[in-house]
N, C-alpha and C positions, 0 to 999 in steps of 0.2 A: 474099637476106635477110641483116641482119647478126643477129651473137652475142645481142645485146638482142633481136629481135625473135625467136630460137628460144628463148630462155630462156625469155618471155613463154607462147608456144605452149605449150612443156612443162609451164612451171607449172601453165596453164590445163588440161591434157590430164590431170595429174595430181587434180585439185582434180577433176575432172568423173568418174574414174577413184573418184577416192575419196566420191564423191557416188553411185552407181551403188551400189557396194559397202555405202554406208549406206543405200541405200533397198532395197535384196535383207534387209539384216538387219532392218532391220522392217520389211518385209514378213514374214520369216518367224515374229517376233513378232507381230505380229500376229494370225498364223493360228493358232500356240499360243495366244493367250490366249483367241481365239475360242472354239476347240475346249474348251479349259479352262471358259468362259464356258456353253457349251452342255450339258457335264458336269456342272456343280454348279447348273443352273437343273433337269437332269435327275432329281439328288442332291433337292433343294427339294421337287420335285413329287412323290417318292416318300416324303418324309419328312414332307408337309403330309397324304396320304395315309391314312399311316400314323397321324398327331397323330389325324385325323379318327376312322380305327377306333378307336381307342383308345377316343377320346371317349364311342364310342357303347358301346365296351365297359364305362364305366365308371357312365357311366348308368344301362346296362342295370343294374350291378351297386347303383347306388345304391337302385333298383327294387327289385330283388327282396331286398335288405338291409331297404328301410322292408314288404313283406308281410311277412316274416320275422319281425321284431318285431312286426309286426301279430296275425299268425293263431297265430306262436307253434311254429309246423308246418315243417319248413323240407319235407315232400312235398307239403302242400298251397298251399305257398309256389312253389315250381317248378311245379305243376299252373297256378296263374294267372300266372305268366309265360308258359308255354308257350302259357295261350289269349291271350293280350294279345300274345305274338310272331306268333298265327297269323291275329290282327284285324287287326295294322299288313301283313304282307303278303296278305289281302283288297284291304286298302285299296291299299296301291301294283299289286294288280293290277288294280284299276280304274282306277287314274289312268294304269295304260301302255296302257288301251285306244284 
């Protein structure tokens, strides 16, 4: 082989050398943003979760705020939330039957 045709070889051996070494580095990005990716879909689900309780917490409260004003009583105002909380789980223990 002459000087030109090892030049060639190396360059290429380099160039293939340095292609290896960019495909190790994202790959290993990749795998962080994955990971990253799976975390904050994690984060989403506990925090849509959460929006959810609230929701019902707020409700509820909107509930028992309009008896409140209703009856005037805020004992006898918790008295019919309490049975109106123990009619909706009646009902969902019928529906898990």
């Amino acid at each position: 082989m002459n000087a030109d045709q090892i030049q060639i070889i190396d360059d290429l051996k380099s160039g293939v050398s340095l292609l290896i070494d960019r495909l190790e580095k994202e790959k290993k990005d990749q795998e962080r943003l994955k990971i990253s990716s799976q975390e904050l879909q994690r984060k989403v689900h506990m925090l849509e979760a959460r929006i959810s309780e609230l929701e019902q917490k707020y409700s509820n409260l909107k509930i028992a705020k309009a008896l409140i004003t209703e009856s005037g009583d805020v004992h006898d105002a918790k008295i019919k939330v309490n049975r109106i909380v123990r009619e909706i789980d009646k009902c969902i223990a019928l529906l898990n039957r």
